[in-house]
C-alpha positions as CSV (number, residue, x, y, z in Angstrom):
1,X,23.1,12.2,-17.2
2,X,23.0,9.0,-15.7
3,X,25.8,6.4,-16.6
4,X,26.0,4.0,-13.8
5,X,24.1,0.8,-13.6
6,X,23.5,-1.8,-11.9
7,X,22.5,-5.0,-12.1
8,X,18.4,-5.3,-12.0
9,X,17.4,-7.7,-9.4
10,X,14.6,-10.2,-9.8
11,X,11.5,-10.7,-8.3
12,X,12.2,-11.7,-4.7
13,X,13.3,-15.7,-4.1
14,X,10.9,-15.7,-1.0
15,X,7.7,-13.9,-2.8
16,X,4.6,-16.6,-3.0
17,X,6.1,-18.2,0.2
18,X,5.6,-14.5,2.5
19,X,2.4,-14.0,0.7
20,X,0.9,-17.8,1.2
21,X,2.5,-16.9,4.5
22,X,0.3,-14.2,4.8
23,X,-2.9,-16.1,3.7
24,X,-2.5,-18.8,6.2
25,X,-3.0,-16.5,8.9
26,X,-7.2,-16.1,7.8
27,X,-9.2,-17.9,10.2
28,X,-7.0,-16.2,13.1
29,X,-7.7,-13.1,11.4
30,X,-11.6,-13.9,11.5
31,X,-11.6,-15.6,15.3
32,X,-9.8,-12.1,16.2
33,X,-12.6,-10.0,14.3
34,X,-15.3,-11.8,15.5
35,X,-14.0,-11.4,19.3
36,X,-13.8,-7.5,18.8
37,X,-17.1,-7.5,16.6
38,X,-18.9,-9.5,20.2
39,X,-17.1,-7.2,22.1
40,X,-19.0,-3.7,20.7
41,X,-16.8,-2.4,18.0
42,X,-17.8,1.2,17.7
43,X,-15.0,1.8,15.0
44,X,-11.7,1.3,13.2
45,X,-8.2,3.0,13.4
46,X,-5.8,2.2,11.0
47,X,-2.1,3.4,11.7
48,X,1.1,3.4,10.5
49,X,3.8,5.8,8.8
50,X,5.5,5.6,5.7
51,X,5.1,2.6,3.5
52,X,3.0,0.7,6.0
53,X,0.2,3.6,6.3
54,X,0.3,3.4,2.4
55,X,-0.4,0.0,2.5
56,X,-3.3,0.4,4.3
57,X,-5.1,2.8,1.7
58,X,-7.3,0.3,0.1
59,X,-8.5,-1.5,3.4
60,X,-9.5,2.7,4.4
61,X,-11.5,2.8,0.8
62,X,-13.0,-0.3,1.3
63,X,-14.1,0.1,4.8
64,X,-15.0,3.9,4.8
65,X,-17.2,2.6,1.0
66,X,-19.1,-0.5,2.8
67,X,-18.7,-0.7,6.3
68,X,-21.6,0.5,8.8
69,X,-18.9,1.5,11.4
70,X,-16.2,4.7,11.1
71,X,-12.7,4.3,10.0
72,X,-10.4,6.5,10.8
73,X,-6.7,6.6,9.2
74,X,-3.6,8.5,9.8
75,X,0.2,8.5,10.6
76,X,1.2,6.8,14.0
77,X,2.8,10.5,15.5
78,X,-0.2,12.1,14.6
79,X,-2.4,9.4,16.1
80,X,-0.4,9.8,19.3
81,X,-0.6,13.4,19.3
82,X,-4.2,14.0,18.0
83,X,-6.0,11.8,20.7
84,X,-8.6,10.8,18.6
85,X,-11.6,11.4,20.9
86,X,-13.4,8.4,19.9
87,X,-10.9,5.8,20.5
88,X,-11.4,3.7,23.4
89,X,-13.3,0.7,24.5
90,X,-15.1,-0.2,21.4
91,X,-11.6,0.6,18.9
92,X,-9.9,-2.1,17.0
93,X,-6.5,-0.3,15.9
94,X,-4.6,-1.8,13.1
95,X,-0.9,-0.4,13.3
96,X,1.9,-1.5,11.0
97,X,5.5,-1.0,10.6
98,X,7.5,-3.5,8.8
99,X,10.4,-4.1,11.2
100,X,8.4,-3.2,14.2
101,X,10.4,-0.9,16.0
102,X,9.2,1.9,14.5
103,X,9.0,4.4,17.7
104,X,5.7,6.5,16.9
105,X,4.0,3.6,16.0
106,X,5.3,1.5,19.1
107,X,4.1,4.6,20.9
108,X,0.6,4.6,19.3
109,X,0.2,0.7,19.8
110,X,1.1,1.5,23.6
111,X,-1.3,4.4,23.5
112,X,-4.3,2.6,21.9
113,X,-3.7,-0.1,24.4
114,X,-4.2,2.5,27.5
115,X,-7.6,3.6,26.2
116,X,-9.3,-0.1,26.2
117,X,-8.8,-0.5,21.7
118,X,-7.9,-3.9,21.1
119,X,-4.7,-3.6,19.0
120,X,-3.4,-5.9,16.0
121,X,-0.1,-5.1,15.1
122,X,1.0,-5.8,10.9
123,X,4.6,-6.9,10.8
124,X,7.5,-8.7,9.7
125,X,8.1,-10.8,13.2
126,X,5.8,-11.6,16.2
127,X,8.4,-10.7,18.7
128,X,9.0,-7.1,17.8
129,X,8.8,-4.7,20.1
130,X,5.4,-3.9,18.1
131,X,3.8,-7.1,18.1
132,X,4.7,-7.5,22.0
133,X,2.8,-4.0,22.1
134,X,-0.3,-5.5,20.3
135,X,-3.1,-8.0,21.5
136,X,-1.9,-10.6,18.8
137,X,0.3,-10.1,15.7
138,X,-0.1,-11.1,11.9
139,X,2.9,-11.2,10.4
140,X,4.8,-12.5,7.0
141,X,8.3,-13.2,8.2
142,X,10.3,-11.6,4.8
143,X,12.7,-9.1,5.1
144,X,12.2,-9.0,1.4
145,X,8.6,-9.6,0.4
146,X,7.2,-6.7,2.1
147,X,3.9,-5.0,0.3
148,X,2.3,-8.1,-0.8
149,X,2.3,-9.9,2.1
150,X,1.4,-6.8,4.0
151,X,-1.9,-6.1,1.7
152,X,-3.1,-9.7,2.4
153,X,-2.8,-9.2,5.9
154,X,-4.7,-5.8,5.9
155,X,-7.4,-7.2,3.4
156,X,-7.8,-10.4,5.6
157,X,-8.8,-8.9,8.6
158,X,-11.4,-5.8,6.4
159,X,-13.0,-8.1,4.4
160,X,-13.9,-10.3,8.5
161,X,-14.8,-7.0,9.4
162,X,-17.4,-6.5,6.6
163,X,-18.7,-10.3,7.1
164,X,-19.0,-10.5,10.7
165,X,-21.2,-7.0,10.8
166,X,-23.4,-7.9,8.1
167,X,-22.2,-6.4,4.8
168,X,-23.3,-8.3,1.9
169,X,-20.5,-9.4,-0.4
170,X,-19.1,-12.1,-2.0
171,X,-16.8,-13.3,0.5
172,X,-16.6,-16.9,-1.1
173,X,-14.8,-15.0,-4.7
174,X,-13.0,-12.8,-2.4
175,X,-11.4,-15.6,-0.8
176,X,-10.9,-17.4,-4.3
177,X,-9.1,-14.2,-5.5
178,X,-6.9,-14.0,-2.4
179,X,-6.4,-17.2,-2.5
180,X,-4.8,-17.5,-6.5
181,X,-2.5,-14.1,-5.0
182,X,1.1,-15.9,-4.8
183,X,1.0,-16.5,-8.3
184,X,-1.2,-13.7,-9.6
185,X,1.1,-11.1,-8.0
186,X,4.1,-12.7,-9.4
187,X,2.7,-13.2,-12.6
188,X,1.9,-9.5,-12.3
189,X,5.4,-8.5,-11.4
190,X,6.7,-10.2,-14.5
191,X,3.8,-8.7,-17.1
192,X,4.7,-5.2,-15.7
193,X,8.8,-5.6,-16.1
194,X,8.8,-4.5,-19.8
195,X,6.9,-1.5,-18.7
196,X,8.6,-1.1,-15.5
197,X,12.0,-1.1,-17.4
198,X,10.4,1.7,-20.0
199,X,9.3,4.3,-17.3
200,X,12.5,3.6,-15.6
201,X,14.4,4.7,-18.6
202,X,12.6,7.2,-19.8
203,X,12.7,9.4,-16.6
204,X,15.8,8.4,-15.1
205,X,17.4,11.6,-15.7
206,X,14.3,13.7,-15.0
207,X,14.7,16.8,-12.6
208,X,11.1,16.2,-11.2
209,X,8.0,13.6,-11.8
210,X,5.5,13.5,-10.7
211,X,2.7,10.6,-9.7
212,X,-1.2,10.4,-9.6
213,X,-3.7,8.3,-8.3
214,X,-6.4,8.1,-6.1
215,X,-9.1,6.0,-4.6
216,X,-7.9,2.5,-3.5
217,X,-4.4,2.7,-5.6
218,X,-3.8,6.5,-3.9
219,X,-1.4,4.4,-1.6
220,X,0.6,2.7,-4.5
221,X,1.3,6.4,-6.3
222,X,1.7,8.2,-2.8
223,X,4.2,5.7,-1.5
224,X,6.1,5.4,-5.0
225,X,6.5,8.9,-4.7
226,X,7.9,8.7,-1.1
227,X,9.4,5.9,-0.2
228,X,10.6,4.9,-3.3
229,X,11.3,8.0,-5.7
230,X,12.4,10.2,-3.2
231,X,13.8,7.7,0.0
232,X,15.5,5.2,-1.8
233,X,16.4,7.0,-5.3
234,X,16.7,10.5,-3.5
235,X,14.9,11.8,-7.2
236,X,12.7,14.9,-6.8
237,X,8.7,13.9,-7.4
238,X,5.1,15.2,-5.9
239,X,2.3,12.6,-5.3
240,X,-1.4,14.3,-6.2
241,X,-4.3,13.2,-6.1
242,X,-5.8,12.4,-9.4
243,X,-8.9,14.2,-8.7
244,X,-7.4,16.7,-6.7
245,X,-4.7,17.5,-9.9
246,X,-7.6,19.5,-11.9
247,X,-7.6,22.1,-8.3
248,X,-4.2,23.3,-8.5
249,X,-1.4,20.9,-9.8
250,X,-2.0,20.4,-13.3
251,X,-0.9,24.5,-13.8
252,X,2.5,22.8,-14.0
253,X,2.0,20.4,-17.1
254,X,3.9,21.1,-20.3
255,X,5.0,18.9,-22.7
256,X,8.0,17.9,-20.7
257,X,6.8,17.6,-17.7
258,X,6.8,14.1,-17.0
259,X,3.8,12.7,-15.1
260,X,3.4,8.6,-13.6
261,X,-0.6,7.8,-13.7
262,X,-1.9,4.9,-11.7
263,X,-5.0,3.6,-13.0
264,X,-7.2,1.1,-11.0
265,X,-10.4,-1.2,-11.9
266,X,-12.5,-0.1,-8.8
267,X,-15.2,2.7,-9.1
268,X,-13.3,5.7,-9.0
269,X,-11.4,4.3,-12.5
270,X,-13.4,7.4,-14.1
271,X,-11.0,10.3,-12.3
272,X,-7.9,8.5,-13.6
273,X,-9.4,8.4,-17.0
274,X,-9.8,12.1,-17.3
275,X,-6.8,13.1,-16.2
276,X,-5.3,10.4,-18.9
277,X,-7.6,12.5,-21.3
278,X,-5.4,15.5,-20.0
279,X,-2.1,14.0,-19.9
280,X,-2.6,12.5,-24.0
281,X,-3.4,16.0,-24.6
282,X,-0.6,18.3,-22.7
283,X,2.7,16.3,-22.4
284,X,4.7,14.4,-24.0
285,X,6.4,12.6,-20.9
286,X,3.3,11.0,-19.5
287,X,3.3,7.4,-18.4
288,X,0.7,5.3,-17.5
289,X,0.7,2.1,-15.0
290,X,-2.9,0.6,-16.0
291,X,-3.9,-2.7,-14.1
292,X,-5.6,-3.7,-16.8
293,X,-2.2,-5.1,-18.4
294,X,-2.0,-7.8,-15.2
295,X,-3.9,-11.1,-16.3
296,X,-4.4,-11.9,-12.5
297,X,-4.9,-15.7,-13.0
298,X,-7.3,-17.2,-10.6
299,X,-8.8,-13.6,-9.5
300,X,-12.9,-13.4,-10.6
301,X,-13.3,-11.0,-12.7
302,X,-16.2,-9.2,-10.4
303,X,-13.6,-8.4,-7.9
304,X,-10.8,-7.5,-9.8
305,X,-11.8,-3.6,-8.9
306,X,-10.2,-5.3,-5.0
307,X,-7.5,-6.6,-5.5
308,X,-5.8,-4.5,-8.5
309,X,-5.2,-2.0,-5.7
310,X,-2.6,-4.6,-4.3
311,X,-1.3,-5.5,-7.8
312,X,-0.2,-1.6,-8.3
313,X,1.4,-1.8,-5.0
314,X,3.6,-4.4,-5.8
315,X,4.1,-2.8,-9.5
316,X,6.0,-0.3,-7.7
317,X,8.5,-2.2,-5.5
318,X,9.6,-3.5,-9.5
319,X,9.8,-0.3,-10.9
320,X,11.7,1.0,-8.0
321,X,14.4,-2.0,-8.5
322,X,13.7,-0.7,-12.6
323,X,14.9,2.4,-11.2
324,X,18.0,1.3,-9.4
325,X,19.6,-0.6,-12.1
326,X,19.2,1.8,-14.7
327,X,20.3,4.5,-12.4
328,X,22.8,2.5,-10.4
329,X,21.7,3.9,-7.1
330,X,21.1,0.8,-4.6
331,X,17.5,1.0,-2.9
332,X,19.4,0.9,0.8
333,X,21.2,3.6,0.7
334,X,20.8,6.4,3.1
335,X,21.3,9.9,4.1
336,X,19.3,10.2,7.1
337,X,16.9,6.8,8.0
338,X,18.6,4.5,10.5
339,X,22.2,6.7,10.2
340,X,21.3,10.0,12.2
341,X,19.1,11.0,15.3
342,X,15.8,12.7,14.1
């Protein structure tokens, strides 16, 4: 039974700064894009591990739903180890890792390089060993505003992507919604606390949860799961696929199981509605994070299906701190990351 707390932290000092940050780094975004899109761009990696290859789950939606090109996604080790046979001349690789010392994904930046890709590293400073790696770095220079940030970045340099090869879109509301993010997000953060605070209390004490999502928001659920639920609050939990659930996992559902459901505004919102059908009908412990409860202020409704993915994202990073003050177990500490070798 949990009976430690501590203190819940608020919504970090730094957070519209890193993500204006973040913005202001656009037209270098599209001057890069348009240089690799002259060049022959053949197709897309995107790489990372951990939180920064969740963060990249809705640009991988968007491109692999509109863009003419391939994109391929995957973790920085495997990248390295795979030798993906059509990377080369012709690649753009976008590989992230917050602090940018990450070694698999230095490695894959390194690797990428050697095969003629153009590289653009996603992280926190431009003189990490990554960004040296890289052909040019966007970065968002917060040790403590890290997801946001990070999604602007990623969504930046798709959305070029889509313009510069021809997609039709409405870049000019796109632009409008990323623009009105350093206050939408936060205004997010603080709609979602009462909810946040709910889950967090509700499960604290829970042997195992587990989290679904899928299309765009698959990243927020999968890297709740991971690096939040399991890294930073060492609680057991399993990250499913929402459409995947009805193939297997949802054999496990009674009514105490408790289950965390992500629901989105993009096209694959229908999957996340039946399995709410099926939670509402076989457990009493299920909670649902809708995006529907964040007002976005300044985001056009038409393409609030793009940017709730980010919203979910940053939803999490609150409920994690939710989760650390009502269990008393501080996000930074470790058993393994940064204290042994592996």
């Amino acid at each position: 039974m949990t009976t430690a707390t501590l203190p819940l932290k608020p919504i970090t000092e730094d957070f519209k700064e890193a993500v204006a940050f973040a913005l202001s780094q656009h037209e270098t975004a599209r001057a890069f894009v348009a240089e690799a899109v002259e060049g022959g761009l053949r197709n897309v990696f995107l790489v990372g591990c951990g939180g920064s290859l969740t963060a990249s789950y809705p640009v991988h939606f968007l491109l692999e739903t509109r863009a003419g090109f391939p994109v391929f996604h995957m973790n920085s080790d495997e990248f390295n180890l795979r030798k993906p046979a059509l990377l080369g001349e012709g690649s753009l690789v976008l590989v992230s890792s917050h602090t940018g010392t990450t070694k698999e994904t230095v490695a894959a930046a390194h690797y990428a390089k050697s095969t003629g890709a153009k590289v653009a590293a996603l992280t926190r400073d431009d003189d990490s060993p990554l960004a040296q790696a890289a052909d040019i770095a966007f970065t968002y220079r917060s040790e403590d505003t890290v997801v946001a940030p990070k999604g602007v970045l990623f969504g930046q340099l798709a959305y070029a992507l889509l313009e510069k090869t021809g997609v039709e879109g409405d870049y000019a509301a796109i632009r409008k919604a990323y623009e009105a993010l350093p206050d939408a997000l936060h205004t997010a953060q603080e709609e979602g606390e009462a909810l946040a605070h709910s889950i967090a209390t509700a499960l604290a004490d829970e042997p195992v949860t587990y989290v679904l999502s899928a299309g765009p928001n698959y990243g927020a659920g999968y890297g709740f799961t991971m690096c939040y639920l399991m890294e930073m609050q060492w609680k057991h939990g399993g990250s499913y696929h929402a459409g995947e659930f009805f193939h297997g996992a949802f054999e496990v559902v009674t009514e105490d199981q408790p289950v965390i459901l992500f629901l989105g505004e993009d096209a694959t919102r229908p999957m996340a509605e039946r399995t709410k059908r099926f939670l509402d009908k076989y457990t009493r412990k299920a909670h649902y994070v809708d995006s529907r409860i964040f007002s976005l202020p300044g985001v056009p409704e038409e393409v609030r299906g793009d940017i709730t993915p980010i919203a979910l994202d940053v939803f999490g990073t609150r409920l994690a701190r939710h989760y650390e003050s009502v269990r008393g177990h501080d996000l930074d500490k470790r058993r393994y990351m940064f204290q042994v070798e592996y």
